[in-house]
C-alpha positions as CSV (number, residue, x, y, z in Angstrom):
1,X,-20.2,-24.3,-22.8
2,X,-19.5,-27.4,-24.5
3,X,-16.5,-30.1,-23.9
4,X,-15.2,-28.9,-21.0
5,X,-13.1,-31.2,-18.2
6,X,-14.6,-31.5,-14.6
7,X,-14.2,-33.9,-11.4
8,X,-14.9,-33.4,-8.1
9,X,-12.5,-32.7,-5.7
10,X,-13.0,-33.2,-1.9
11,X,-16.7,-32.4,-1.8
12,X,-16.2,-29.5,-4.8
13,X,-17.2,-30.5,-8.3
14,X,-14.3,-28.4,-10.8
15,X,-14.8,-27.2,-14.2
16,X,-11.9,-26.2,-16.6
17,X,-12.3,-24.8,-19.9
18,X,-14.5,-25.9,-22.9
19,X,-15.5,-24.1,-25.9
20,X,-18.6,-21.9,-26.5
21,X,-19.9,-20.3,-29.5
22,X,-17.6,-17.6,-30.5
23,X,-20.8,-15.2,-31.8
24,X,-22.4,-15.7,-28.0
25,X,-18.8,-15.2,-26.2
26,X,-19.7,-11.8,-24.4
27,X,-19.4,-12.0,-21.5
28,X,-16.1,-11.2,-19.5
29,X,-13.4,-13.7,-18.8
30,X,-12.0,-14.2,-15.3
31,X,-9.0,-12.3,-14.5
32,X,-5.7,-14.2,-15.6
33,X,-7.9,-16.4,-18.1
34,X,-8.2,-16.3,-21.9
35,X,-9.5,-17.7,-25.2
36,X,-8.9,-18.3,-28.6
37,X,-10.6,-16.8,-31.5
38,X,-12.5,-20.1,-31.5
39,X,-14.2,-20.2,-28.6
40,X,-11.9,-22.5,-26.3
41,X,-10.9,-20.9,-22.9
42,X,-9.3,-21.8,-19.6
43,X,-11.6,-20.9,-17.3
44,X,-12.2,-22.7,-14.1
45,X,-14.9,-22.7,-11.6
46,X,-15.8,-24.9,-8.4
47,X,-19.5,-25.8,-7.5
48,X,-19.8,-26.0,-3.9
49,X,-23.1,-27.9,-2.3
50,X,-25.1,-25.9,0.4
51,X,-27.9,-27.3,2.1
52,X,-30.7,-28.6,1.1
53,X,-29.4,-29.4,-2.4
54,X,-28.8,-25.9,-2.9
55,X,-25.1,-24.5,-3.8
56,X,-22.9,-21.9,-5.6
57,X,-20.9,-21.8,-8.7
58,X,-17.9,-20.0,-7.7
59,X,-14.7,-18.4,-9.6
60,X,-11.8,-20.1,-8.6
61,X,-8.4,-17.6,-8.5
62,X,-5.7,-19.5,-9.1
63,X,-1.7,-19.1,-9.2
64,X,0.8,-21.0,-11.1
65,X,1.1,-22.0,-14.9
66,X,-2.1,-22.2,-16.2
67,X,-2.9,-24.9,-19.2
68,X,-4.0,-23.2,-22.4
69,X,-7.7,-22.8,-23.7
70,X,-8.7,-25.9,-24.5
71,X,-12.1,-28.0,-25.3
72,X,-12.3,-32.3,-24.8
73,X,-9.3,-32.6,-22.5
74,X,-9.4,-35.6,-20.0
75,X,-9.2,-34.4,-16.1
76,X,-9.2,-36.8,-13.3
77,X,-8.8,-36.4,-9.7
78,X,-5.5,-38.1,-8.2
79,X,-6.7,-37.7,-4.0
80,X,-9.1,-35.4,-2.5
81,X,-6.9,-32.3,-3.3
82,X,-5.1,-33.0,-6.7
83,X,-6.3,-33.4,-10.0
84,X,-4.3,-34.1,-13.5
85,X,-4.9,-32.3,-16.8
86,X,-4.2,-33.9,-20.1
87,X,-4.3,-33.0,-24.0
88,X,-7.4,-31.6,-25.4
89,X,-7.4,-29.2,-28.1
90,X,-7.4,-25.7,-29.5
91,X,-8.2,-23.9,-32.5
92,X,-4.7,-22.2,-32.2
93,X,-2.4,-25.3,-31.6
94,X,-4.9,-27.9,-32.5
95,X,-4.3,-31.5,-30.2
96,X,-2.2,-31.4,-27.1
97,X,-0.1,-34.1,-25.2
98,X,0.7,-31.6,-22.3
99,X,0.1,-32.2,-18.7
100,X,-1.0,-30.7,-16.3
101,X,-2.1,-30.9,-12.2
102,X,-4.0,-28.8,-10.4
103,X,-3.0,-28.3,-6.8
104,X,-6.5,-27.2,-5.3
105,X,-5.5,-26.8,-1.5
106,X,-2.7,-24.0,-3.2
107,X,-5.0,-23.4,-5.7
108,X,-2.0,-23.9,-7.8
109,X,-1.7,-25.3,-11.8
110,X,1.9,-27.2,-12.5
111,X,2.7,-28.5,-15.6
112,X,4.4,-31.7,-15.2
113,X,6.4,-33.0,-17.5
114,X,7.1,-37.2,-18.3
115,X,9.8,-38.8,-20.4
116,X,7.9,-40.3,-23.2
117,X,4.2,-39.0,-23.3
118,X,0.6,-40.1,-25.2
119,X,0.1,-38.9,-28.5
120,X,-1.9,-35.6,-28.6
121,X,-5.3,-36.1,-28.7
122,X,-8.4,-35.0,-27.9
123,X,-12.0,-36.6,-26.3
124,X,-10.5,-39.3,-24.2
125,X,-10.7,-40.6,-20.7
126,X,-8.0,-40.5,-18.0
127,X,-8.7,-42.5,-14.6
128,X,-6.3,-43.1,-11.7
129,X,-5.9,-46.3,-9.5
130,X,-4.4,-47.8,-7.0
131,X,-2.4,-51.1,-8.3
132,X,-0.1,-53.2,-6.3
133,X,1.2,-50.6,-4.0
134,X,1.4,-47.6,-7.1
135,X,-0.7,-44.7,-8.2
136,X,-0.9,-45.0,-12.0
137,X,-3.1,-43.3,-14.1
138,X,-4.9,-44.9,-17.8
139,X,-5.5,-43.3,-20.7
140,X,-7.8,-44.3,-22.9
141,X,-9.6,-43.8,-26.5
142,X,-9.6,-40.0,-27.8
143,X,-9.5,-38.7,-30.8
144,X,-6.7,-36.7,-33.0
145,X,-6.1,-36.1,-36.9
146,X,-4.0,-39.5,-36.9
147,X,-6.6,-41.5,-35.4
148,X,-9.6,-43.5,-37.6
């Protein structure tokens, strides 16, 4: 799997999506999930750490809108339960500018929807802060058709 989004969350590390080689793409797909005739998907699984530096990759079941298959989009965690979604891109319907966050005490995917949004784009960061009493969230760099 290549290009796929991850943070951790609480003390779970999270992985959503990516692309693999379409000619190596046997294997099943987790219930609910799916993925394009290039390779992207929206899978998502959770790596929990064990003792003595071992742990399990698990499949995570989750409800709600799920974002589409998608490679390079920029996930960041918001607290110790949320996480945000954005852009990426598909071989289907190319950049995105959608958002989404992942609720992962409900284990629950919401898109959320802003006034004016970043251009689509794909390969770019997303980080959120704390600034003068607000959460706010940057976006930075990517990469789309538009962009030299």
């Amino acid at each position: 799997r290549e290009s796929c989004s991850a943070c951790a969350l609480d003390s779970e590390f999270v992985v959503f999506g990516g692309r693999t080689d379409p000619s190596l793409h046997n294997y099943a797909l987790q219930e609910g999930a799916s993925s394009t005739p290039g390779g992207t998907n929206n899978e998502i699984y959770m790596f929990t750490p064990e003792n003595e530096g071992r742990g399990a990759w698990l499949i995570v079941e989750l409800n709600g809108t799920r974002p589409s298959p998608r490679c390079g989009a920029a996930m960041e965690a918001i607290d110790k339960n949320r996480a945000i979604l954005h852009g990426g891109w598909n071989d289907i319907s190319g950049y995105l500018d959608d958002f989404f966050l992942l609720n992962f005490r409900n284990k629950t995917w919401f898109p959320v929807e802003f006034g004016r949004v970043p251009s689509r784009r794909s390969y770019h960061t997303i980080c959120s802060f704390y600034f003068l009493g607000t959460n706010c969230l940057l976006l930075i760099g990517g990469w789309n058709s538009d962009m030299h």
